[in-house]
Structures are given as structure tokens and as C-alpha cells.
N, C-alpha and C positions, 0 to 999 in steps of 0.2 A: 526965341523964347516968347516975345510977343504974340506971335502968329499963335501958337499954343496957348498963352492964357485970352486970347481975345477968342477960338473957339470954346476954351473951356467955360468963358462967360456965356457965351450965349447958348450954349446945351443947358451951364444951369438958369438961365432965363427962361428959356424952354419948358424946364421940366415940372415946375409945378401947375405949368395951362395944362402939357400932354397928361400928368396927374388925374388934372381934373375931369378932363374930357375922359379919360379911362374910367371914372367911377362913373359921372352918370351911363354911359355905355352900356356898362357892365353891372347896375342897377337891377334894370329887368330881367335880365335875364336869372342872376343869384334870389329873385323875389320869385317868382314860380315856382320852386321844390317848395317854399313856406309856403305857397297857396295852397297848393293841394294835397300839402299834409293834412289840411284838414278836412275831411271828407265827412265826417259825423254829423255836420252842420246842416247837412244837404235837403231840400223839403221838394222832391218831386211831387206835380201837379199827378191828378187821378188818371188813371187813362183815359180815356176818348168811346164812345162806343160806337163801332162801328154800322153807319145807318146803310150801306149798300146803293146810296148813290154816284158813285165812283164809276160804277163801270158804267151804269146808264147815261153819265156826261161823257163820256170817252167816244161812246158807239154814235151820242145825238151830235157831237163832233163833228165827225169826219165828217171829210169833204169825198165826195165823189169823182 
């Protein structure tokens, strides 16, 4: 009987650290679906106009 309540103390010693360590864990990942319910909020930047310097760095690039 000993042997039994001296495990049983120390599971419940235990179990409110493993508790604890379960909720921060388990924090971010349950915070993601509330982030990005909100999508309404959202302020994309204008686009960009494209000046056709791209390909002219590409070509003066290479190496031979």
C-alpha cells in the first residue's frame, strides 16, 4: 500500500507542472484559427508597376 500512495503522490505532484506546460504548448497553436478569422482587416499595399528592368539585370549578369 505504501508503494501505491507514494506513486500516487508523485503523479499528483506532477500533474499540475505537465498542466501547465500543456496550455502554454497548446496556446499558439488554438490562437491561429482566431487570427485569421479576421481577414476584413486586411490593407494590402498598391501593386508595384512593372519598369522591365529585370530581364536587362539577368542578361548583364551572366558570366560567360
Amino acid at each position: 500500500m505504501n508503494r501505491l500512495a507514494a506513486n500516487l503522490r508523485i503523479i499528483l505532484r506532477l500533474l499540475p507542472r505537465t498542466a501547465l506546460i500543456l496550455m502554454v504548448l497548446a496556446a499558439p497553436v488554438l490562437a491561429v484559427p482566431m487570427m485569421r478569422a479576421d481577414t476584413g482587416a486586411t490593407i494590402d499595399a498598391p501593386a508595384m508597376k512593372k519598369k522591365g528592368a529585370g530581364f536587362v539585370l539577368l542578361v548583364s549578369l551572366q558570366r560567360d
